[in-house]
MARTITOR-212008 format. One line per 8 residues: number of its first residue (from 1); for each residue x, y, z of C-alpha. Coordinates in steps of 0.02 Angstrom, whole numbers, plus 50000, padded with zeros to 5 digits. Layout:
BEGIN
NUM = X,Y,Z  ...
% end
This chain:
BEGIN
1 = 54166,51613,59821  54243,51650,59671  54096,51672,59580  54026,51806,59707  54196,51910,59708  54165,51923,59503  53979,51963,59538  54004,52117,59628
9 = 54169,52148,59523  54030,52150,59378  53905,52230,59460  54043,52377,59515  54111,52404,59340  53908,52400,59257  53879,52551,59407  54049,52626,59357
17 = 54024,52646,59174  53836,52687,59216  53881,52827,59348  54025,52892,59190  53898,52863,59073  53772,52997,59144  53902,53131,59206  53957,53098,58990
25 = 53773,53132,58992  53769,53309,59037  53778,53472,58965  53782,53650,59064  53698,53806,58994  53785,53975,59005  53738,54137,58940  53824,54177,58806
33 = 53876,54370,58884  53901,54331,59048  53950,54167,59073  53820,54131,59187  53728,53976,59195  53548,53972,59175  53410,53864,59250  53255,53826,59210
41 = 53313,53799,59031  53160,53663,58932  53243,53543,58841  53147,53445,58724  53124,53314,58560  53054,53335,58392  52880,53268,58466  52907,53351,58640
49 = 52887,53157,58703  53050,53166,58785  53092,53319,58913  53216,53385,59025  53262,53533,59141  53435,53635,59176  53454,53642,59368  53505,53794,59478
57 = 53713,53781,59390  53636,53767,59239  53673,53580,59203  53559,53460,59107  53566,53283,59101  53527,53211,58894  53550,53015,58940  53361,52995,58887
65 = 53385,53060,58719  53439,52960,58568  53639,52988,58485  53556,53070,58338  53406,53144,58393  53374,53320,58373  53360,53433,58526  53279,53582,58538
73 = 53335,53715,58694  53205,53856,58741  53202,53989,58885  53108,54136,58905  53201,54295,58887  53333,54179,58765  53324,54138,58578  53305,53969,58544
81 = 53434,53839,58518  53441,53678,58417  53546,53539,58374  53578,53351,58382  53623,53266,58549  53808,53220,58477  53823,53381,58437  53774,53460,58615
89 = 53886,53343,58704  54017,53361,58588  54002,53541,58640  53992,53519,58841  53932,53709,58864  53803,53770,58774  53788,53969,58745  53621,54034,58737
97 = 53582,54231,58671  53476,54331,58753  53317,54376,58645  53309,54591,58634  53123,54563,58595  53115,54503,58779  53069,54595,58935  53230,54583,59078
105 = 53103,54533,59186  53181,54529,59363  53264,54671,59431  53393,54713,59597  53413,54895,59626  53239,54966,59681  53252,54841,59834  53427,54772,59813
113 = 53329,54596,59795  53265,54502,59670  53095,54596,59610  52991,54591,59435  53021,54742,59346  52826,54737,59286  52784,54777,59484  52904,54914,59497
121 = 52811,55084,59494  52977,55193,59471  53071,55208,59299  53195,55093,59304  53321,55042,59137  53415,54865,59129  53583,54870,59016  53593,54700,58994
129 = 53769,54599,58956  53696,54559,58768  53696,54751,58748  53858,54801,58834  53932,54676,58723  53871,54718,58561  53899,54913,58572  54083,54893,58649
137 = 54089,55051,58755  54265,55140,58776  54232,55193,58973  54084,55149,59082  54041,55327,59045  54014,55291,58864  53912,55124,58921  53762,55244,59011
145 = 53789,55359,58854  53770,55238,58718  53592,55187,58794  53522,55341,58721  53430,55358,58913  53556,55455,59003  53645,55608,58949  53852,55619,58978
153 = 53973,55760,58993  54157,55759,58959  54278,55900,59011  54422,55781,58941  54456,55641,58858  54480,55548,59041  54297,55592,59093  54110,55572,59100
161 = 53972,55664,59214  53816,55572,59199  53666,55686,59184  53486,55621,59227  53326,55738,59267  53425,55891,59274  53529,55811,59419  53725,55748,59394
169 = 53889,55737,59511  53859,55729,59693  53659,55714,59666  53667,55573,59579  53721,55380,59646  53835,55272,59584  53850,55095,59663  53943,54952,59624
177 = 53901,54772,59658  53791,54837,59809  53909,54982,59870  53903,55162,59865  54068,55227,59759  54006,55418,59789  54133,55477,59935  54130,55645,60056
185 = 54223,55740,59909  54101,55712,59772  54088,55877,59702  53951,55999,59623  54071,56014,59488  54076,55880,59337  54162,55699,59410  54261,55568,59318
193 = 54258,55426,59439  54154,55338,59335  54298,55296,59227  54362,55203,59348  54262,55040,59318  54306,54929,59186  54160,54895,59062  54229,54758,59017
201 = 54193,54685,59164  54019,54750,59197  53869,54614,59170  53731,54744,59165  53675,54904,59244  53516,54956,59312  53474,55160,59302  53349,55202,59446
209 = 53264,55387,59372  53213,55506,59492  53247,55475,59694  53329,55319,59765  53360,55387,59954  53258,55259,60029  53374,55117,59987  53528,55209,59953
217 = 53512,55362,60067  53607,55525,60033  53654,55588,59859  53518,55497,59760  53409,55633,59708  53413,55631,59546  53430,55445,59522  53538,55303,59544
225 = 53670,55188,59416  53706,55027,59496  53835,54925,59410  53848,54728,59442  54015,54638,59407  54043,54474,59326  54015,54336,59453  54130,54192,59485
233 = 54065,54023,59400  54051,53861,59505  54072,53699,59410  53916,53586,59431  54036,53415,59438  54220,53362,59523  54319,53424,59377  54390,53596,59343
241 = 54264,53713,59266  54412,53837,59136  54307,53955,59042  54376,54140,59010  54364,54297,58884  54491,54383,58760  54447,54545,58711  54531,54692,58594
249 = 54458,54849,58528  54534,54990,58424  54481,55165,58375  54519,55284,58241  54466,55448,58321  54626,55444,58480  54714,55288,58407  54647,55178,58547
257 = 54713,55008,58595  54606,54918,58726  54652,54733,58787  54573,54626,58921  54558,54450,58966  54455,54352,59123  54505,54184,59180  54367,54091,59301
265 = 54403,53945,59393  54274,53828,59462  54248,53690,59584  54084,53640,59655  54105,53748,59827  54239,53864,59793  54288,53978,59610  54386,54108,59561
273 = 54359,54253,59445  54533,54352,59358  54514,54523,59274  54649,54615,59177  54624,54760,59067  54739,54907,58974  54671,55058,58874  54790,55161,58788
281 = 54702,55308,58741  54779,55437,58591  54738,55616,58574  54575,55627,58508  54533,55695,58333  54357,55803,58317  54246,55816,58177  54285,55921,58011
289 = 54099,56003,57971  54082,56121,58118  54097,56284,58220  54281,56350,58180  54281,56416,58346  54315,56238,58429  54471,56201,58335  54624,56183,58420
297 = 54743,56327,58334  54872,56329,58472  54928,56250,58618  55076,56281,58730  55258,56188,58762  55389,56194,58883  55551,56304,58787  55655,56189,58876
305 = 55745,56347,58970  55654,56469,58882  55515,56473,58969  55332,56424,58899  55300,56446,58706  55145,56433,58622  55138,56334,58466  55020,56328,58329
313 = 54956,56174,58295  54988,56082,58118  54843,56000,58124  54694,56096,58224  54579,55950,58233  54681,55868,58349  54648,55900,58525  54815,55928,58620
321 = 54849,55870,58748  54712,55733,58810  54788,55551,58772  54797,55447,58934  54833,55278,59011  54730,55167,59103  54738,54966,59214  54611,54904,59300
329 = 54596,54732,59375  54501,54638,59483  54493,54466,59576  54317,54411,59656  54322,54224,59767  54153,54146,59795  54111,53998,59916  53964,53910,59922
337 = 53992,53770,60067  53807,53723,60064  53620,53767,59973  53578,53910,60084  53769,54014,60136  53860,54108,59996  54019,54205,60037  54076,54317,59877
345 = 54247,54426,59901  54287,54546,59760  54442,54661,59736  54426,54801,59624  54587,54910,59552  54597,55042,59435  54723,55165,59409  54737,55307,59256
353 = 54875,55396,59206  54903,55568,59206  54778,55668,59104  54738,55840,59058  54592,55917,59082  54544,56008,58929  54430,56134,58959  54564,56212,59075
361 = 54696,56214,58948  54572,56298,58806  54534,56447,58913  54588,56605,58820  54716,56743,58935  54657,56865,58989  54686,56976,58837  54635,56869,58731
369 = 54789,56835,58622  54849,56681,58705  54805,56532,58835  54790,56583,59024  54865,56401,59073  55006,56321,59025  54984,56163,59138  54795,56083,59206
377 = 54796,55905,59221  54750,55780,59337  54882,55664,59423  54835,55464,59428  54669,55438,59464  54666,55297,59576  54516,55188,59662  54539,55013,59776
385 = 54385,54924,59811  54378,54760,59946  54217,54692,59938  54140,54547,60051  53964,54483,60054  53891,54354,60156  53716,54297,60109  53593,54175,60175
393 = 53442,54095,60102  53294,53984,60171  53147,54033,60301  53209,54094,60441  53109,54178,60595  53119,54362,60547  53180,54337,60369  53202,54238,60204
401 = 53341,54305,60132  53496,54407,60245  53630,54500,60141  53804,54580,60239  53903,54674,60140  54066,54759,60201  54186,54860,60107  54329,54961,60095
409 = 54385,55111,59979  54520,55212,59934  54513,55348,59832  54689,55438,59754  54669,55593,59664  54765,55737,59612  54756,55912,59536  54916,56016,59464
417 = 54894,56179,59364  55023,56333,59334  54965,56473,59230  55069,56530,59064  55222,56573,59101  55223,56571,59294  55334,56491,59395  55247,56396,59509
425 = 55158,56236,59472  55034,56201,59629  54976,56051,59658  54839,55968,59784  54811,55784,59828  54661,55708,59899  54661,55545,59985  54487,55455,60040
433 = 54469,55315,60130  54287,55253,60147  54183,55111,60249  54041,55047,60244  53942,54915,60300  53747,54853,60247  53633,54734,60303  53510,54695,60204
441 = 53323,54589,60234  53199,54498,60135  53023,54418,60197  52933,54344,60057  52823,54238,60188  52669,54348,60211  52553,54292,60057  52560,54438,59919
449 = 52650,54542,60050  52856,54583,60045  52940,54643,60153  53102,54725,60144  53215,54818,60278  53398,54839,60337  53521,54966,60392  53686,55055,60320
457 = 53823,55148,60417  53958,55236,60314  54112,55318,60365  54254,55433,60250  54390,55481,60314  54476,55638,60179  54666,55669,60191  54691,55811,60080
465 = 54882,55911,60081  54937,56059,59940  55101,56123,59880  55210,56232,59760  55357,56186,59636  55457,56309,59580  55526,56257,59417  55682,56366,59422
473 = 55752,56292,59567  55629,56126,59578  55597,56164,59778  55448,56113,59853  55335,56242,59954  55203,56206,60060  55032,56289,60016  54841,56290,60047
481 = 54765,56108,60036  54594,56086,59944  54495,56025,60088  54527,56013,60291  54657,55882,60293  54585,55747,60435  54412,55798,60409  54283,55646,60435
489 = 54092,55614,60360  54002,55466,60407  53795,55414,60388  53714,55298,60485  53534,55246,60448  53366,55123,60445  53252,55069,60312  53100,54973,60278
497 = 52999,54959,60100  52851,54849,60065  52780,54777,59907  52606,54700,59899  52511,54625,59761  52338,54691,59828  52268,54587,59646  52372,54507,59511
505 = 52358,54650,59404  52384,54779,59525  52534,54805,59651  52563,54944,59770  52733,54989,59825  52792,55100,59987  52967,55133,60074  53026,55234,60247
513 = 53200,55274,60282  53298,55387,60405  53490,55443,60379  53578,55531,60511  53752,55624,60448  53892,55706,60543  54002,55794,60488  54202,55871,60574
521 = 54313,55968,60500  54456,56081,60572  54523,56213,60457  54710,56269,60438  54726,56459,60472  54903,56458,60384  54868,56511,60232  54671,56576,60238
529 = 54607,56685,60382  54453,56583,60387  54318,56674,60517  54316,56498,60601  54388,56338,60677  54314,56210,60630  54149,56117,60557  54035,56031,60675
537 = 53877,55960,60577  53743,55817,60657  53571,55836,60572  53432,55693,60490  53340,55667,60363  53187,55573,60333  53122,55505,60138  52999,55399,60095
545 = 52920,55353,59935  52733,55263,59865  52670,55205,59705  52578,55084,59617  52593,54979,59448  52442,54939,59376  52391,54821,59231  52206,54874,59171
553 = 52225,54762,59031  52368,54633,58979  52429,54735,58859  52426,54908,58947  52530,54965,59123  52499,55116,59213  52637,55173,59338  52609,55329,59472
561 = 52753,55351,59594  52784,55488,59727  52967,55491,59808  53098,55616,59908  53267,55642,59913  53408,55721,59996  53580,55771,59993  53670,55798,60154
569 = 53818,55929,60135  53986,55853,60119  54163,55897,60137  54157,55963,59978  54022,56099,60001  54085,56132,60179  54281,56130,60168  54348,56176,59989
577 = 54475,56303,59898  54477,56302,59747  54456,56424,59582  54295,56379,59503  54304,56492,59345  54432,56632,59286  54443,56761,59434  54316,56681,59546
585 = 54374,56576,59708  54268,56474,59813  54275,56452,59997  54233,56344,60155  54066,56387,60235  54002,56296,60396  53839,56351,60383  53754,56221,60272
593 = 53593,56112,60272  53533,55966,60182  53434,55982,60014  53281,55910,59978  53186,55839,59826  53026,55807,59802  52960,55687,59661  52815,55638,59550
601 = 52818,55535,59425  52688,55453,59305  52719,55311,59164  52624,55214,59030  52692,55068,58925  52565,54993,58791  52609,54838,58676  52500,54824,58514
609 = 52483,54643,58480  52664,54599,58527  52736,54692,58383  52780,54861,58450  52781,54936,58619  52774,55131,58689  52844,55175,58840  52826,55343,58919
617 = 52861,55444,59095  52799,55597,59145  52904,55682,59285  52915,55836,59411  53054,55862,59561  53068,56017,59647  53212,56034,59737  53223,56160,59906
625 = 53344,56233,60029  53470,56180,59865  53650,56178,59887  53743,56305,59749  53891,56427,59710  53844,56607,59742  53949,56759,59797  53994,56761,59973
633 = 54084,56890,60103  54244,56833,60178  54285,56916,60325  54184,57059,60243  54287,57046,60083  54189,57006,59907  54373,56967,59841  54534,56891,59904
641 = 54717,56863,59829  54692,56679,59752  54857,56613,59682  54931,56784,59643  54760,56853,59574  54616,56958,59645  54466,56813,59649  54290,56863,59660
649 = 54231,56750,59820  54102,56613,59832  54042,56469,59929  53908,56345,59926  53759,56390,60025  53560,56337,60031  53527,56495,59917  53393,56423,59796
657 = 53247,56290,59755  53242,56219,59582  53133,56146,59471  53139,55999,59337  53006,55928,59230  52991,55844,59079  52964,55676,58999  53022,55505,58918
665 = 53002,55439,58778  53019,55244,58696  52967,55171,58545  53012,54971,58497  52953,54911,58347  52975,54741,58288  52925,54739,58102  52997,54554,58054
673 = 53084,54420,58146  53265,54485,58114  53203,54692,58080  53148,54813,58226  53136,54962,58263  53203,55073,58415  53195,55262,58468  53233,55344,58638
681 = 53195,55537,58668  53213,55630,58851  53144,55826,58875  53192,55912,59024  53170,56083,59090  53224,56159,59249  53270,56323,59316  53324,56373,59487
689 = 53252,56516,59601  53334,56627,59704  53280,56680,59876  53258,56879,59801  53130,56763,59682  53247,56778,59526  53260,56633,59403  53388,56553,59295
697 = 53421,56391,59205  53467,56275,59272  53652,56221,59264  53640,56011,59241  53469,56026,59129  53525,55919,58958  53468,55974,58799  53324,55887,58726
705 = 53415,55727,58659  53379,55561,58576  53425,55409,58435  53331,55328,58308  53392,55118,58272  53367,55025,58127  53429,54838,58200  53435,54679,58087
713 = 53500,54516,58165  53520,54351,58128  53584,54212,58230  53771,54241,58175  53760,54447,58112  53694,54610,58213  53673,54788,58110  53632,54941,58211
721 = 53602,55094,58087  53576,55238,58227  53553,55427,58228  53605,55523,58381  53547,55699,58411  53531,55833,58526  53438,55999,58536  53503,56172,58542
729 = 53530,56261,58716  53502,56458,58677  53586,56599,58750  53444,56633,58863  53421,56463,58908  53596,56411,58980  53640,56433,59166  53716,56586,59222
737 = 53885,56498,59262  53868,56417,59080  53858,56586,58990  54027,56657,59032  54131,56499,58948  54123,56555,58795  54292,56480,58769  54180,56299,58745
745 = 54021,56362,58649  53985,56425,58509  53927,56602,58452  53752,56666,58373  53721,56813,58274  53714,56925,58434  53887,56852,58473  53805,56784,58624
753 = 53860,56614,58696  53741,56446,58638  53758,56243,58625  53718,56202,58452  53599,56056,58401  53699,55927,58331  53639,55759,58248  53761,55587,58198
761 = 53745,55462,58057  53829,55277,58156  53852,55082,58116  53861,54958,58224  53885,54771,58155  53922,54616,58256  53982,54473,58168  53996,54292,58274
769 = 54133,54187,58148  54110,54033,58256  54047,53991,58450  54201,54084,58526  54239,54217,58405  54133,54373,58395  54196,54504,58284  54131,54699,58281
777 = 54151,54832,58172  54071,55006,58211  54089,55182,58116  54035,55342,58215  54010,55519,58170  53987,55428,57975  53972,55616,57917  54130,55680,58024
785 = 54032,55808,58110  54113,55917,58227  54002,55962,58397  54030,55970,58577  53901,55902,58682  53826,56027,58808  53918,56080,58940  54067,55990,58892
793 = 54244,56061,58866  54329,55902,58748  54261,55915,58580  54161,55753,58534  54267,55599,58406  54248,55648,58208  54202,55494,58111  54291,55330,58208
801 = 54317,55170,58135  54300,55048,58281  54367,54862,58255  54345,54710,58403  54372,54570,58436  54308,54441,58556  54357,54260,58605  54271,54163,58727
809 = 54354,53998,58793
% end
């Protein structure tokens, strides 16, 4: 008996040490951006005789490989990793870099499911973790920027206004993690909510070029920036999974100090991702070689008593005032209770401080001698995202794959300007609330068919309230809110795209969707006559889209795509006050429509023997029944008393059609293993038509712009030696609205307002000291050049000395 109770005594302890003995076995795979494990990762000896896989978390099991045996670790898309076993396990997690030689093969934001990009017809750009990384962007606005693909404007310091196609603001999408950020006051005007999401946080970023409404409905004419977040991280065994990211970055040009950290916690069902990150932003220094007409001579103080005085400033290549504060955090909870449910909660903050807006503060009085304001500046900036997604996987009846995504938003944001010398500082602030809901559908079953479909209903709700200070006596006065205070927008609406690989070299892509939108808003008669009550708007809108990618020959892809678009009116273009330019006011009009787009689009990519590849698009939209500012009557009057000062009126109406063309350019070049070669360049054109058949430019058409990068790279060192430059906008050539700021562009020899051309000399270098420390050191604007990107009121950084630091753990 006694000998059978030490039996299985043995036998337990042998499958004790054997079951520890594997799980000391195994190794789990990560990317080295993200965090994120990988699968499918080959794992092999000197002599291949000995192979092994990394599962679905990424983990691979090395028990059939010798102590010193060396291991080799390859994965498409990744550079290749080697090393001994002892050294692997000794490790635990292995980091693998992605390979920029490589294709990002699989894509989310044409269908919002997994699809390969080489089926895609429509342009589409991935800005993949490796590269977010390496170029260390200051705001997500300077993340699209820096990919030489989408043109940015910047009316302060706290801003960016993507530009794509000759579209930006409200007819462009932004979406984040699967959810529409653009909200029922989304202006025509330049927007800085961008700002509002941390890049340090963002895993990539997929650009959509020309229309998205099918998926994403209203506002995504032009095209559509999806962000995705870093996910939370399960651990593959029973112990805590701790991994986590340090970062700092500083910057000569506005004396920037950026931290951030991430903590995720894993367990095999549940983990738990922690976001923290501070920017402390500087006034920000411009160029020295330049126009002298964009220094900054003067600016203007409070006399403490004595009313406003302006000053003349020591040092005229610093831009006063545009420094600024910024937190954002964020929290995301994922569950996994079995192979087929996830449930993924994320909770987004971000609040700025307060911070001018420049271009208002430049403008020139009305004689000339001094400033017309002596405060323009934008109160915290504020934006609350909760976040919950429930998604299913396996074969069901109807469906493969079933995605539910709720969410709530609020938006904060306020505006506060008092002219030189006046005593009244007036002040507006907006409140949004938004909701939404999407369910999204995937059937894969149907041999080389795909079938996609789902539904979205959206609903804002816009609290919006205005009043006066008087600084003498620091009473508060009521006065005329920006938009109708309780006014509502909502959008509900069906879809249903297809994707079907008629051969393997040729698939054919088509989508249907239909978007209802009403609109209420009741106006307050206290403090504008307005000619009527309120705003009652129901109308639809049906898009659709069809193309085709097609492979003639391995090494060749044609791409042929035909889309529309629309933009419903929002509370913006229906309800708003507010003084668009010196002496011009606009005002509410009910009487609106939706806009409509229609696209074409053609594209070519060639690869010559693997060692360089061309990639071009061809594109025309023309836009109808287009929403813009134009003088208007109210109650018969072509100018009313606007803050103490006879205002030409305005108001948005369907007055025009537009039209944008132009093409895209990319050039890669790979020229030895660690030396290639890239270049972007986009050319647009547009111009607008009236319904009396005039023309003019059109107002969001970027200047012909592009880079040139010289990259070396090594497995521990990264060099990017880069040219940026942009073409001149002539006199005759800028919008209408653009010609009259001539407080923000330059003068020719007719004295006539232009944008300049403008070119920069930059290094970028990436430096990894050991397997958690990444150092970077970048130096912009090498030649200190001193420009101001089109359309922009901040003058662009002078030569910046960037210095990072990362530390992953």
């Amino acid at each position: 008996m006694r000998c059978l109770v030490n039996m299985k005594r043995t036998v337990f302890v042998l499958v004790l040490l054997l079951f520890y003995g594997v799980r000391g076995q195994e190794i789990i795979v990560l990317d080295a951006d993200d965090r994120q494990p990988i699968s499918n990762v080959v794992v092999y000896n000197a002599d291949k005789s000995k192979t092994a896989l990394s599962d679905f978390d990424g983990v691979c099991n090395l028990s059939q490989f010798q102590e010193g045996e060396r291991i080799t670790l390859r994965h498409i898309g990744y550079q290749m990793v080697k090393a001994t076993k002892e050294n692997l396990l000794k490790r635990g997690k292995v980091y693998m870099t992605l390979d920029a030689e490589q294709l990002d093969e699989v894509v989310m934001s044409i269908s919002k499911w997994e699809q390969q990009r080489k089926d895609i017809p429509q342009k589409i750009e991935v800005i993949n973790a490796q590269n977010i990384a390496f170029t260390a962007p200051q705001t997500s606005a300077d993340l699209l920027s820096n990919s030489g693909k989408v043109f940015v404007q910047k009316s302060q310091l706290g801003g960016g206004s993507p530009m794509i196609r000759g579209f930006a603001t409200n007819r462009l999408l932004i979406s984040v993690d699967g959810v529409r950020m653009n909200n029922a006051i989304f202006r025509s005007g330049n927007i800085q909510n961008i700002i509002s999401l941390d890049p340090f946080t963002v895993r990539s970023t997929e650009i959509i070029f020309g229309p998205g409404s099918v998926i994403y409905g209203s506002d995504a004419i032009g095209g559509v920036m999806n962000f995705y977040t870093k996910k939370p991280q399960f651990s593959s065994q029973d112990s805590l999974l701790v991994t986590g990211t340090g970062g700092y970055r500083y910057a000569t040009a506005n004396s920037e100090n950026s931290f951030h950290v991430d903590l995720n916690l894993g367990k095999k069902e549940w983990a738990f991702l922690s976001s923290f990150s501070y920017n402390d932003f500087g006034d920000l220094r411009m160029g020295s070689h330049g126009p002298q007409s964009y220094l900054r001579t003067q600016y203007v103080v409070n006399g403490m008593g004595e009313g406003d005085v302006i000053k003349q400033n020591k040092n005229s290549k610093l831009q006063r005032p545009t420094g600024y504060d910024q937190l954002n955090l964020m929290q995301k909870v994922a569950y996994k209770p079995n192979n087929n449910w996830n449930i993924d909660l994320g909770l987004f903050y971000s609040e700025t401080s307060d911070f001018d807006r420049y271009d208002r503060l430049i403008r020139p009085s009305k004689d000339g001698d001094g400033l017309r304001s002596a405060e323009w500046y934008y109160g915290p900036q504020k934006w609350f995202m909760g976040n919950l997604q429930f998604y299913q996987d396996g074969l069901r009846k109807f469906y493969d794959g079933l995605k539910i995504t709720a969410a709530y938003q609020n938006f904060k944001e306020s505006r506060n300007e008092r002219g030189f010398q006046e005593d009244y500082l007036y002040s507006t602030q907006e409140n949004v609330d938004a909701l939404s809901l999407n369910v999204d559908l995937e059937n894969k079953r149907m041999g080389n068919f795909r079938l996609y479909y789902g539904s979205e209903y959206v609903y804002n709700k816009i609290g919006s309230h205005g009043h006066r200070l008087h600084l003498g006596d620091n009473t508060n006065q009521p006065s005329a809110s920006r938009y109708p205070d309780g006014s509502s927008w909502q959008t509900l609406a069906a879809y249903i795209s297809g994707e079907l690989k008629a051969k393997p070299n040729f698939t054919l892509s088509s989508g249907l969707r239909y978007s209802h939108v009403w609109i209420n808003a009741d106006f307050d008669h206290s403090f504008y006559p307005f000619p009527f009550k309120n705003a009652d708007l129901s109308t639809g809108a049906l898009t659709g889209s069809v193309g085709f990618s097609w492979f003639p020959r391995t090494d060749l892809q044609l791409t042929l795509n035909g889309s529309t678009g629309f933009r419903a009116p929002n509370i913006d273009d229906i309800g708003k006050v507010f003084d668009s330019e010196p002496g011009a006011v606009v005002v509410p009009n009910a009487d609106l429509e939706p806009e409509y787009a229609y696209n074409m689009e053609i594209g070519v990519r060639k690869n010559f023997k693997d060692r360089s590849t061309i990639k071009a698009a061809a594109f025309y939209t023309y836009l109808v029944d287009a929403l813009v500012r134009r003088d208007y009557q109210f109650n018969g009057q072509g100018e009313i008393d606007y803050h103490g000062e006879m205002s030409r009126v305005q108001a948005v109406q369907n007055a025009a059609m537009a039209y944008v063309h132009g093409f895209e350019i990319g050039v890669d070049v790979y020229m030895t293993e660690n030396l290639s070669l890239v270049s972007n360049l986009t050319v647009t054109k547009g111009e607008e038509e009236e319904d009396d058949g005039s023309h003019s430019p059109g107002r969001h058409v970027a200047p012909t712009f592009g880079d040139v990068h010289l990259v070396w790279k090594n497995h521990r060192l990264k060099t990017d030696l880069f040219v940026n430059y942009n073409g001149e906008i002539s006199h005759s050539d800028m919008a209408l609205s653009e010609r009259k700021k001539s407080y923000i562009y330059a003068q020719d020899a007719n004295g006539d307002t232009y944008s300049p051309s403008w070119y920069t000399l930059n290094l970028r270098s990436q430096y990894q000291v050991s397997s958690p420390w990444t150092l970077h050191l970048h130096l912009e604007n090498i030649t200190d050049q001193r420009y101001r990107s089109y359309s922009s009121g901040i003058v662009a950084p002078g030569i910046n000395l960037i210095l990072g630091a990362r530390y992953l753990f």
